[in-house]
Structures are given as C-alpha cells and as structure tokens.
C-alpha positions in Angstrom: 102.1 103.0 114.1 99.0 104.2 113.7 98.0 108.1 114.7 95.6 109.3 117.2 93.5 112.9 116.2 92.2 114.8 118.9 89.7 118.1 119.0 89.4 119.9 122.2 86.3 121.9 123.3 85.1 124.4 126.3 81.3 123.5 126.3 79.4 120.9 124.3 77.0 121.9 121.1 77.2 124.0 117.9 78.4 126.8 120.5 81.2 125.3 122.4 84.5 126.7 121.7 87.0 125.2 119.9 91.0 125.5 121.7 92.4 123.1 119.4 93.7 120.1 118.0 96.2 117.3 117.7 97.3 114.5 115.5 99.7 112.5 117.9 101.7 110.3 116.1 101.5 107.3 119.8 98.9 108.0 122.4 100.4 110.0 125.0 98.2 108.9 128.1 99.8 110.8 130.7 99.0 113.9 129.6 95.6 112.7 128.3 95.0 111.4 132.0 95.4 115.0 133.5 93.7 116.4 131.0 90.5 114.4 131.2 90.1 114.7 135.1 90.3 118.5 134.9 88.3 119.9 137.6 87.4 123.8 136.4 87.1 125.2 133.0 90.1 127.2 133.5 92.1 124.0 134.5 91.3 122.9 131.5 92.0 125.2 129.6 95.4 125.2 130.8 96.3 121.6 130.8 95.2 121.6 126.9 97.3 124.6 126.1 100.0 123.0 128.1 99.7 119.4 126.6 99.6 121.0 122.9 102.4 123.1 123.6 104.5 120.5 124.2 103.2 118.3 121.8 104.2 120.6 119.3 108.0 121.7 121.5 108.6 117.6 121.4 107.7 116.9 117.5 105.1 114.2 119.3 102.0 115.5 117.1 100.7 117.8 114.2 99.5 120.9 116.1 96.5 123.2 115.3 95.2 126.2 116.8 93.8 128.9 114.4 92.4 126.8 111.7 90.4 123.3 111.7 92.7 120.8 110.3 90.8 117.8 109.4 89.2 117.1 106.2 86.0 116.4 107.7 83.7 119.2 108.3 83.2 118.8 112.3 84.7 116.5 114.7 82.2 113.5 114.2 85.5 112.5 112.4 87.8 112.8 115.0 88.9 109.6 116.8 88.5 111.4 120.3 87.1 114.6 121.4 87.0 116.5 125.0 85.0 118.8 126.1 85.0 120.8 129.3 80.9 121.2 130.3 78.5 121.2 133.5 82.1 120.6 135.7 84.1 117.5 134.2 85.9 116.5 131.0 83.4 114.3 128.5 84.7 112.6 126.0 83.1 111.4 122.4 84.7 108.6 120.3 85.1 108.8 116.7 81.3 110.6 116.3 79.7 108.1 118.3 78.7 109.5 121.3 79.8 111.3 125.0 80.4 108.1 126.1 83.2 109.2 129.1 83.1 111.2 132.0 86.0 112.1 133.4 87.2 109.3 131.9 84.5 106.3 133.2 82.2 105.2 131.2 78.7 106.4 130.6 75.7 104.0 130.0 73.2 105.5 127.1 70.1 107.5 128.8 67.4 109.8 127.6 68.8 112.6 128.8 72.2 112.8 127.1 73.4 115.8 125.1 73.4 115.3 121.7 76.7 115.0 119.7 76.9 118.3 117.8 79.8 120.3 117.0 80.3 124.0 115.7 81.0 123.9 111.5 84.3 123.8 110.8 84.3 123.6 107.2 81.9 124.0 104.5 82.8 120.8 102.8 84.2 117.1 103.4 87.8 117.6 102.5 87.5 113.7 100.9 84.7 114.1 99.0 83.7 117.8 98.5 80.5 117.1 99.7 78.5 119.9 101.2 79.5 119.8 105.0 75.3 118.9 105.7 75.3 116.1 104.4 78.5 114.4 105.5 78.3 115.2 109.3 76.1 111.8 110.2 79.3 109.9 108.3 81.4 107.2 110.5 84.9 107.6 109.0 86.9 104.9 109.4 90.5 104.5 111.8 92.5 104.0 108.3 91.0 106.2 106.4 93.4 109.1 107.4 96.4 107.1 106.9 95.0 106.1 102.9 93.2 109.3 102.4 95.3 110.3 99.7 95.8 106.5 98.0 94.0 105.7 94.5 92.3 102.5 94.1 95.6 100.7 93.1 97.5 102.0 95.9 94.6 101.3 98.7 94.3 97.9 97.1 97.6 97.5 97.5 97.7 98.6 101.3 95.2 96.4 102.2 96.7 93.4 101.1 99.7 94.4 103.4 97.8 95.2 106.2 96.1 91.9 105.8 99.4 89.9 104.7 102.1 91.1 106.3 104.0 91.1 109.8 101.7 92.7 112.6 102.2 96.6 113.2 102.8 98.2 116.7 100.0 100.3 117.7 97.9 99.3 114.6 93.6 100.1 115.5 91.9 97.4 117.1 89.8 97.3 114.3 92.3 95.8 112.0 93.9 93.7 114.3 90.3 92.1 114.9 89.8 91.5 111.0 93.0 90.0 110.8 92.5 87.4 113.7 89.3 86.6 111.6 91.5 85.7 108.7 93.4 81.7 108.8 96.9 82.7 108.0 97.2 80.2 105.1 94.5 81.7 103.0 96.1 84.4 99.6 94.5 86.9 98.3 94.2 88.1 94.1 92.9 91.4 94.3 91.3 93.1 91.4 91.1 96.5 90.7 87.9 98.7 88.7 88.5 102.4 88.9 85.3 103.0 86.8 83.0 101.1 89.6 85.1 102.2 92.4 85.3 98.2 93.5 88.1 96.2 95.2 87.7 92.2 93.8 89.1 90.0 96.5 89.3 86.5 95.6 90.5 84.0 98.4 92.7 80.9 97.9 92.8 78.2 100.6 89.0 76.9 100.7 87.9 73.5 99.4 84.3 73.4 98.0 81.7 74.3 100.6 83.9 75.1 103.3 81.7 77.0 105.4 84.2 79.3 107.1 84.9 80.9 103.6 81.2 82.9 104.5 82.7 83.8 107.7 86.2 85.3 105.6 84.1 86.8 103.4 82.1 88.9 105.7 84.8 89.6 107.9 86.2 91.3 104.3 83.0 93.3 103.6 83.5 95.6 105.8 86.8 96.8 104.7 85.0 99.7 103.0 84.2 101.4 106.7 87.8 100.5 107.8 89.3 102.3 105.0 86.8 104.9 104.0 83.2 105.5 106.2 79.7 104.9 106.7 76.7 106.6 106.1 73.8 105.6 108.1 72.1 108.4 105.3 72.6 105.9 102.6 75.6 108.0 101.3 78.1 106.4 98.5 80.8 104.5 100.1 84.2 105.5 98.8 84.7 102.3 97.3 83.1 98.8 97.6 84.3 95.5 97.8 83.6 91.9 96.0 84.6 88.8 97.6 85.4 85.4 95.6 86.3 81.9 96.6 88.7 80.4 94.3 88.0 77.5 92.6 91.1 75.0 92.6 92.4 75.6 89.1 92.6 79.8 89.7 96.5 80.0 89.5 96.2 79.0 85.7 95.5 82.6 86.0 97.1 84.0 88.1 100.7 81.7 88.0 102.0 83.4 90.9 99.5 81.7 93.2 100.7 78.7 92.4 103.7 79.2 94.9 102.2 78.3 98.5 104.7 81.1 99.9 102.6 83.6 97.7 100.6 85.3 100.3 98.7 88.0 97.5 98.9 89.3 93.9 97.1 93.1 93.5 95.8 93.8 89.5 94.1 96.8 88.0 92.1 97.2 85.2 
C-alpha cells in the first residue's frame, strides 16, 4: 500500500509555522476529517497534536516534530498540506495549489495566496540541488517509495508495478497508466546508467497498430511518476525510450518467446 505524507502549518507563507509532520502508512480519514474542519487556531492546534500523537502511540505513521523529514526542501513535495489561516483549514496537494477549504473545493481566482512555504532544508535530499532551485519541482507519488532504487532496481519496479497483480491502495496515478496498458502486451526493458535512460520495448503490436502511440505515450511519463517535473526545465532523474517490437525480437530476447512471459529487465 502506498504511503500518504503530510505537513501541517499555523498560517500560510514563508512565515507560517510549522507543528509537524506525518508519513501514514493508509489514509486515516477520520482524523483527517476533524482536523480539516477545525474552527480556531487553537483547535487546530490541538487536533494535530492529538492526531500525531496517536499516530505515533498506534505505529500508523513516521512521526516528526523537531526536524523536517522529507528530502525535499519545502512542502511543494508533500502529498497534502494544512494550514490553519484567515479562520478554516486549507489544504494544498502535492505543490499544486490551496485548492481545499475546509475540505470543499476551491475554483482558481486572482486573489489566491500563493503556495510558499518556510525553507526547510538547504538542499533537495534526492539531488543535492541547492533548495532555490528545486522548490518549483512536481515530485512524483512513487518517487518516495523508489527514492533509494538505482536504475536496475527502478527498472525493475516498474515492470512489476506495470505487470503484476493490482496493489491495495496503490496512487491513482498508476492505477490510471495501467488501465491505459492492454494486458497482453510484454515488456524488455533496457537499462543505461551512463544516460540515465529506461529502454522499453513493447511486444504485442502488429505493424501500424495505432494504439501502440497511445501505449507509448501513456509510458512517457513514467519519469514524473517515479521521479518529478520541472516546469524550470530541470534534469529529469531519468528518462525513458519507448520501442515497438518488430515480430522476430524474441530471437533476442528467447524469453519472450513464451506468451506467459509478461517482461524481461537488462542492464548495460
């Protein structure tokens, strides 16, 4: 199942202050509820320390109060964040934007408060990056989960998140790529640690088949699933090259040429 990171502010901007922070390992939406139809600061206030409290009493979630936790310098990398300001609870998805109120949606206006956060760190735990020039990034609902994977490994991952059985609780974001992939299609993936590049090549498609554009789009953007996006024109942290196989691949790769073969991972 995949984890759920949450920051938790009184006041919104570079001054706001922090009260902490969770990394719940299932989305605990009673609590959440409560929380984000707080009335009063100090209601707040209390409801976080409560909910973190026994987040932490109950084993349900990584816990942090003195120190930032995340790699990421602020929380524009943060899957949710709530802040108590001008009397209700708003709430800002994964660096997007304070989208909820009290929990109900928010059209886009002119007047909205900008999504700025007080620094945290003075560098991208991922990268090393300077903290100034990562904080317009988009990191991606996987990329926690892989952060520590080499190419091999995350190449590896992917085919299993692709391949295999569905998981409980996995983001939407993958569960939507993988409805965009027909179930009889395998995958040969190629690894190149020196261009930081995932090779997929697809079995299934006869010559010309236009739905292999469609599969291969819905593939390109495996790089902000698993890693982010920099609307700065940063480097990606890896990239991706999509192939259609011509009939006669599994001379090369003999495993393919079992139909139950769903996909071979190779490095070079």
């Amino acid at each position: 199942m995949s984890s759920t990171t949450h920051d938790f502010y009184l006041g919104r901007g570079a001054d706001a202050d922090w009260l902490g922070s969770v990394r719940l390992a299932s989305w605990d939406g009673r609590w959440l509820h409560e929380i984000t139809r707080a009335r009063s600061a100090g209601g707040f206030i209390t409801l976080v320390a409560l909910f973190l409290r026994t987040a932490e009493i109950h084993e349900a979630g990584e816990v942090t109060l003195g120190n930032h936790a995340w790699p990421w310098p602020t929380s524009h990398g943060t899957d949710y964040v709530h802040a108590f300001d001008t009397g209700a609870v708003w709430t800002a998805r994964r660096g997007d934007r304070w989208s909820l109120r009290a929990d109900e949606y928010i059209p886009p206006g002119p007047d909205e408060t900008p999504l700025v956060f007080p620094p945290m760190r003075d560098s991208c735990g991922y990268t090393g990056i300077d903290a100034a020039d990562t904080t317009t990034r988009r990191y991606g609902p996987l990329l926690g989960d892989t952060c520590l994977h080499d190419l091999p490994q995350l190449g590896l991952r992917i085919l299993t998140d692709l391949t295999g059985p569905p998981v409980p609780g996995a983001p939407s974001a993958l569960t939507e790529l993988r409805a965009q992939l027909p179930p009889h299609l395998r995958y040969a993936v190629t690894t190149d640690e020196t261009a930081v590049e995932l090779e997929i090549e697809i079995s299934g498609y006869r010559d010309s088949d236009p739905a292999a554009d469609a599969t291969a789009h819905a593939l390109s953007t495996l790089p902000a699933l698993y890693g982010w996006t920099d609307p700065l024109g940063g480097p990606p942290r890896f990239g991706v090259r999509v192939l259609i196989a011509d009939d006669g691949r599994h001379t090369t790769h003999p495993m393919l040429a079992d139909p139950r073969t769903r996909a071979v991972v190779a490095a070079f």
